[in-house]
C-alpha positions as CSV (number, residue, x, y, z in Angstrom):
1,X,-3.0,0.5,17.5
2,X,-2.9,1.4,13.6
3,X,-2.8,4.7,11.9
4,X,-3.0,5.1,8.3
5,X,-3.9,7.1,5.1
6,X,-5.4,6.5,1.9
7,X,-5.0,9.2,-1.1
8,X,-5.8,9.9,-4.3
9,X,-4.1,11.3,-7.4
10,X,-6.7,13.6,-9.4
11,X,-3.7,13.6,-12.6
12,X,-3.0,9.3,-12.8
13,X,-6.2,8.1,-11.3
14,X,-4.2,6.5,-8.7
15,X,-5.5,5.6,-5.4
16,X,-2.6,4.9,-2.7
17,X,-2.6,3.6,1.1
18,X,-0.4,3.5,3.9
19,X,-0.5,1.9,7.2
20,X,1.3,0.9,10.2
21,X,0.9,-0.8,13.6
22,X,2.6,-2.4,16.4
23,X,1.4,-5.9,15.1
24,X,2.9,-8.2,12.6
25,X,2.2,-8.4,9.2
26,X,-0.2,-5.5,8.6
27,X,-0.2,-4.7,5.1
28,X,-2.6,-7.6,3.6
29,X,-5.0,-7.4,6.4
30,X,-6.4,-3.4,6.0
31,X,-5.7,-1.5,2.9
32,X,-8.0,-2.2,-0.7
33,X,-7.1,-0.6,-3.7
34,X,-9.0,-0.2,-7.0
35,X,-7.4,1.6,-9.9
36,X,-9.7,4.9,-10.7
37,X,-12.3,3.6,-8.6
38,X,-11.1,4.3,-4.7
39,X,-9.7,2.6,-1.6
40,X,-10.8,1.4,1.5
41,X,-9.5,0.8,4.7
42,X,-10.7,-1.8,7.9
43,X,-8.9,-1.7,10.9
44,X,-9.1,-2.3,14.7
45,X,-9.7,-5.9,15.8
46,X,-9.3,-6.2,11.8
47,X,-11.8,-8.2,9.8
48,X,-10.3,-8.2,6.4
49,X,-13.7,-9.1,4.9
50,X,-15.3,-5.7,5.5
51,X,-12.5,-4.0,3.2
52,X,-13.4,-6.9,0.4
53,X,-17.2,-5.5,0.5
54,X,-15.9,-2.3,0.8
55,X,-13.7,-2.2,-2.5
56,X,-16.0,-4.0,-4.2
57,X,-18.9,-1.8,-4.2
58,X,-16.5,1.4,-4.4
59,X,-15.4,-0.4,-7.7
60,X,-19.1,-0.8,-9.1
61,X,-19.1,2.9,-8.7
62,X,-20.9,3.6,-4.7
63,X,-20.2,6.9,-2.9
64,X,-17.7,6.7,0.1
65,X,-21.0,7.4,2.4
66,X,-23.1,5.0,0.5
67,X,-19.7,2.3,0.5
68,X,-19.4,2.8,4.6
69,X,-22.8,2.6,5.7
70,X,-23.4,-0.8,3.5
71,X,-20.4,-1.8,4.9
72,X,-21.4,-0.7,8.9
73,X,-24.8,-2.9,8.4
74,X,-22.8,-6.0,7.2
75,X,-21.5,-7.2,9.9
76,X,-23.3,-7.6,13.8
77,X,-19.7,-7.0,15.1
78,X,-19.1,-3.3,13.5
79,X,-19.2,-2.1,16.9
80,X,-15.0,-3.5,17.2
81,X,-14.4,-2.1,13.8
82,X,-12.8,1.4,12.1
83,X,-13.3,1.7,8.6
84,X,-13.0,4.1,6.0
85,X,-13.5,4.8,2.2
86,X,-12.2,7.1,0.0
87,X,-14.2,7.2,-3.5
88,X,-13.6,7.9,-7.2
89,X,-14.0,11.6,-6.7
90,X,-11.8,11.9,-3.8
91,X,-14.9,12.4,-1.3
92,X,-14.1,10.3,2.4
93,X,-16.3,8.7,5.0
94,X,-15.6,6.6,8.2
95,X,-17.5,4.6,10.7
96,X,-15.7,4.4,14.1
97,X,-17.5,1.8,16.3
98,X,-18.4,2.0,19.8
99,X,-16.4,-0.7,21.2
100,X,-13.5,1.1,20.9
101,X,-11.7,2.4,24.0
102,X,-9.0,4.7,23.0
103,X,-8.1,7.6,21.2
104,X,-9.2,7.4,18.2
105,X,-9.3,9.4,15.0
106,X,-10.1,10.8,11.3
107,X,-8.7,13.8,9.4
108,X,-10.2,14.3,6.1
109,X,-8.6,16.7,3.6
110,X,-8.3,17.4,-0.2
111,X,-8.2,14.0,-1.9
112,X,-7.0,12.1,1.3
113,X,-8.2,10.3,4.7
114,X,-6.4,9.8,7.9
115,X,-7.5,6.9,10.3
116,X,-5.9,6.1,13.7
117,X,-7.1,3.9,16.8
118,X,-5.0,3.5,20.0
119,X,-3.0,6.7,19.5
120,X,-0.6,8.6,22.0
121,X,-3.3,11.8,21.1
122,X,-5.7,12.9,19.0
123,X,-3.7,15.2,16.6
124,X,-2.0,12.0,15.1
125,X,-4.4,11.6,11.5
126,X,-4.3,15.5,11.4
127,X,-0.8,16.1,11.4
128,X,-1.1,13.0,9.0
129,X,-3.5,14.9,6.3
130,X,-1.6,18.0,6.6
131,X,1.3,16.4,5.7
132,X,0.1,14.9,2.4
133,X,-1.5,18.1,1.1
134,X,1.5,20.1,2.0
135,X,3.1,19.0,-1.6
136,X,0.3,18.3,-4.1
137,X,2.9,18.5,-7.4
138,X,5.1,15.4,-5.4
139,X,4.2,11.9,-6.5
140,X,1.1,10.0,-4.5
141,X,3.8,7.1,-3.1
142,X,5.8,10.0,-1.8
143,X,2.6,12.0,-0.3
144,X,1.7,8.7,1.4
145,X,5.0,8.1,3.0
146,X,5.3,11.4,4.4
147,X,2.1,11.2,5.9
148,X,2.9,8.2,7.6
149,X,5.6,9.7,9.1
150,X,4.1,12.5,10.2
151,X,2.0,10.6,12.2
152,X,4.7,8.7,13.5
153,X,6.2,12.6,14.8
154,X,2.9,13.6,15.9
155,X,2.6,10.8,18.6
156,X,2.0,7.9,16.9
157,X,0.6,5.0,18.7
158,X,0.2,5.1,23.0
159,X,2.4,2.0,23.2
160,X,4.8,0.5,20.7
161,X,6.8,0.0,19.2
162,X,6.3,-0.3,15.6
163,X,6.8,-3.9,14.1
164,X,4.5,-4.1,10.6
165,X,4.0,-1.0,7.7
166,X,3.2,-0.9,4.1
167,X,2.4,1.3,1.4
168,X,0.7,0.6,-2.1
169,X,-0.3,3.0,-5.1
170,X,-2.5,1.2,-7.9
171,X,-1.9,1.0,-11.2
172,X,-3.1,0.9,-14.8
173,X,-4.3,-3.0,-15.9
174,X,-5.0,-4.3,-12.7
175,X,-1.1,-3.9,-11.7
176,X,0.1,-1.7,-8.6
177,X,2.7,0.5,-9.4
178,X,4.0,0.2,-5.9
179,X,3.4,-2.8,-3.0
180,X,6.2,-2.5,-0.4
181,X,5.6,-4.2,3.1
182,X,7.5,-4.6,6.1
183,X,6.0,-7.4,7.8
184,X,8.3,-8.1,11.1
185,X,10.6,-5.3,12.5
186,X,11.9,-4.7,15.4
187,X,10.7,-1.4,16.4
188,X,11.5,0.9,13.5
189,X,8.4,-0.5,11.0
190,X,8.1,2.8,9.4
191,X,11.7,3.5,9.2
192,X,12.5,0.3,7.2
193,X,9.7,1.4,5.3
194,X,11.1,4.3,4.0
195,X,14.7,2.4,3.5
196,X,12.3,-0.1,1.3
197,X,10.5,3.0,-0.7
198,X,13.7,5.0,-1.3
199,X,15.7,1.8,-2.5
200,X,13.0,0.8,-4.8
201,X,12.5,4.4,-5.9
202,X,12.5,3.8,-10.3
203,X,12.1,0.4,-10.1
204,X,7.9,0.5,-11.1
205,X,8.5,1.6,-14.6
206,X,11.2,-1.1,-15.3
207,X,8.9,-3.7,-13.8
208,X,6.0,-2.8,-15.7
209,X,8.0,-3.2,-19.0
210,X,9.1,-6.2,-17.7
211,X,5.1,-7.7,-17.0
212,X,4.1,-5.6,-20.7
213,X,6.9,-5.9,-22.7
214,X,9.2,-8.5,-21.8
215,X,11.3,-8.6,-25.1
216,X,12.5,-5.2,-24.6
217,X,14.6,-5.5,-21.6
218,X,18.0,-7.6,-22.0
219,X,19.0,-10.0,-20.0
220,X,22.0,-9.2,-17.5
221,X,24.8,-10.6,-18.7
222,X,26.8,-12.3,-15.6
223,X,23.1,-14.5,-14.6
224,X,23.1,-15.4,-18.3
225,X,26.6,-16.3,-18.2
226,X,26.7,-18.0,-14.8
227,X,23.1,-19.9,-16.4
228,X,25.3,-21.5,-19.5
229,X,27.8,-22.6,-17.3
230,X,26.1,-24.4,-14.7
231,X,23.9,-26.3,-17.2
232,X,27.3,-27.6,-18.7
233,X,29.0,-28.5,-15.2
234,X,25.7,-30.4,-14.7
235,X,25.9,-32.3,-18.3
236,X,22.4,-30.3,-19.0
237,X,22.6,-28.8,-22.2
238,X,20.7,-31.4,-24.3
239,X,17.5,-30.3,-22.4
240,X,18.8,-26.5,-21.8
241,X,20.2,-25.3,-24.8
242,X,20.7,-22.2,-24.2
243,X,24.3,-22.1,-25.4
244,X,23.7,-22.8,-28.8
245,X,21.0,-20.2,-29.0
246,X,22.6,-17.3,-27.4
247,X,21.9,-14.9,-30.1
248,X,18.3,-15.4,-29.2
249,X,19.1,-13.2,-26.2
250,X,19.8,-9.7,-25.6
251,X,22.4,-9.0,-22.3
252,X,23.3,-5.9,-20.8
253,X,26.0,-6.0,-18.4
């Protein structure tokens, strides 16, 4: 009951995922990331532990083939599991196990892999990779996103609705550039997902400065205001003393 993607973006070295189901909470459970290195995805009757061994030796530098058949002899029950790796060159492999009863699927295409289980039919992942190689030039989050909706278009899962989505892109020193999850909707998972990714849309760079270089972005005024003036209501300015520092700070309004 999960269809997802993971990419790759030959310019940044960035590996992306994106994923979506009709259970809660999806987006800590399936989808590794490694910087440069690949991504990995474990779904269906999810074991989260398979996408740890998964990333780890796609990290240490393993093929996507050699990554998913070390995984597929890890674990005695593979046969519930989908998984899938995409490595450091873009190359894709899957294992789909036997214990699976639906409609289930993998597209592979330039730099990207589809993966579905319990679809409505088995077009979903293709109309999914088609979809992210349409527009190579736009940027990997975006490429994701409308991949997962494309899938949602083609069918999507046989019974819904959607109520869990995510999408993350890696980033350079060990920090993602994007990690956006809807964890409990209604019915409209990959919807609010979209709403998430547009509102947060130039936010990564200003975040990253903020985890990098703290110093060079001011303080907003009316917090630092409001700050001073509840520390003096409260009789709090002997151990905050903010107020008779404030040239210490920058503010922007």
């Amino acid at each position: 009951m999960t269809f997802s993607m993971v990419g790759r973006c030959a310019r940044t070295g960035a590996f992306g995922g994106v994923i979506t189901t009709s259970d809660l909470a999806v987006g800590g459970r399936c989808l590794r990331l490694a910087h440069g290195k690949g991504a990995m995805l474990s779904q269906h009757r999810t074991d989260s532990r398979l996408g740890d061994l998964g990333i780890s030796l796609l990290k240490a530098g393993e093929s996507a083939d050699a990554t998913v058949s070390k995984v597929s002899v890890s674990s005695e029950n593979i046969e519930w599991r989908q998984i899938g790796a995409l490595d450091a060159k873009g190359q894709a492999a899957v294992y789909h196990g036997r214990r699976m009863y639906s409609i289930y699927t993998h597209s592979i295409d330039k730099d990207c892999l589809a993966l579905g289980n319990i679809l409505a039919n088995d077009k979903v992942t293709d109309a999914m990779a088609e979809a992210f190689v349409r527009n190579p030039e736009l940027p990997l989050g975006e490429r994701l996103m409308r991949g997962l909706e494309a899938g949602r278009d083609a069918g999507g899962e046989v019974l819904g609705p959607l109520r869990s989505a995510a999408l993350r892109v890696s980033g350079e020193l060990g920090m993602d550039t994007l990690d956006l999850r809807v964890d409990m909707s209604e019915k409209t998972a990959v919807e609010d997902l979209r709403a998430l990714f547009d509102a947060y849309a130039g936010r990564a760079d200003d975040l990253r400065r903020v985890a990098l270089e703290p110093d060079t972005i001011p303080v907003m005024r009316s917090l630092f205001e409001a700050s001073i003036e509840q520390i003096a209501e409260l009789g709090l300015e002997a151990r905050f003393p903010t107020a008779r520092h404030r040239d210490s700070w920058a503010l922007r309004d």
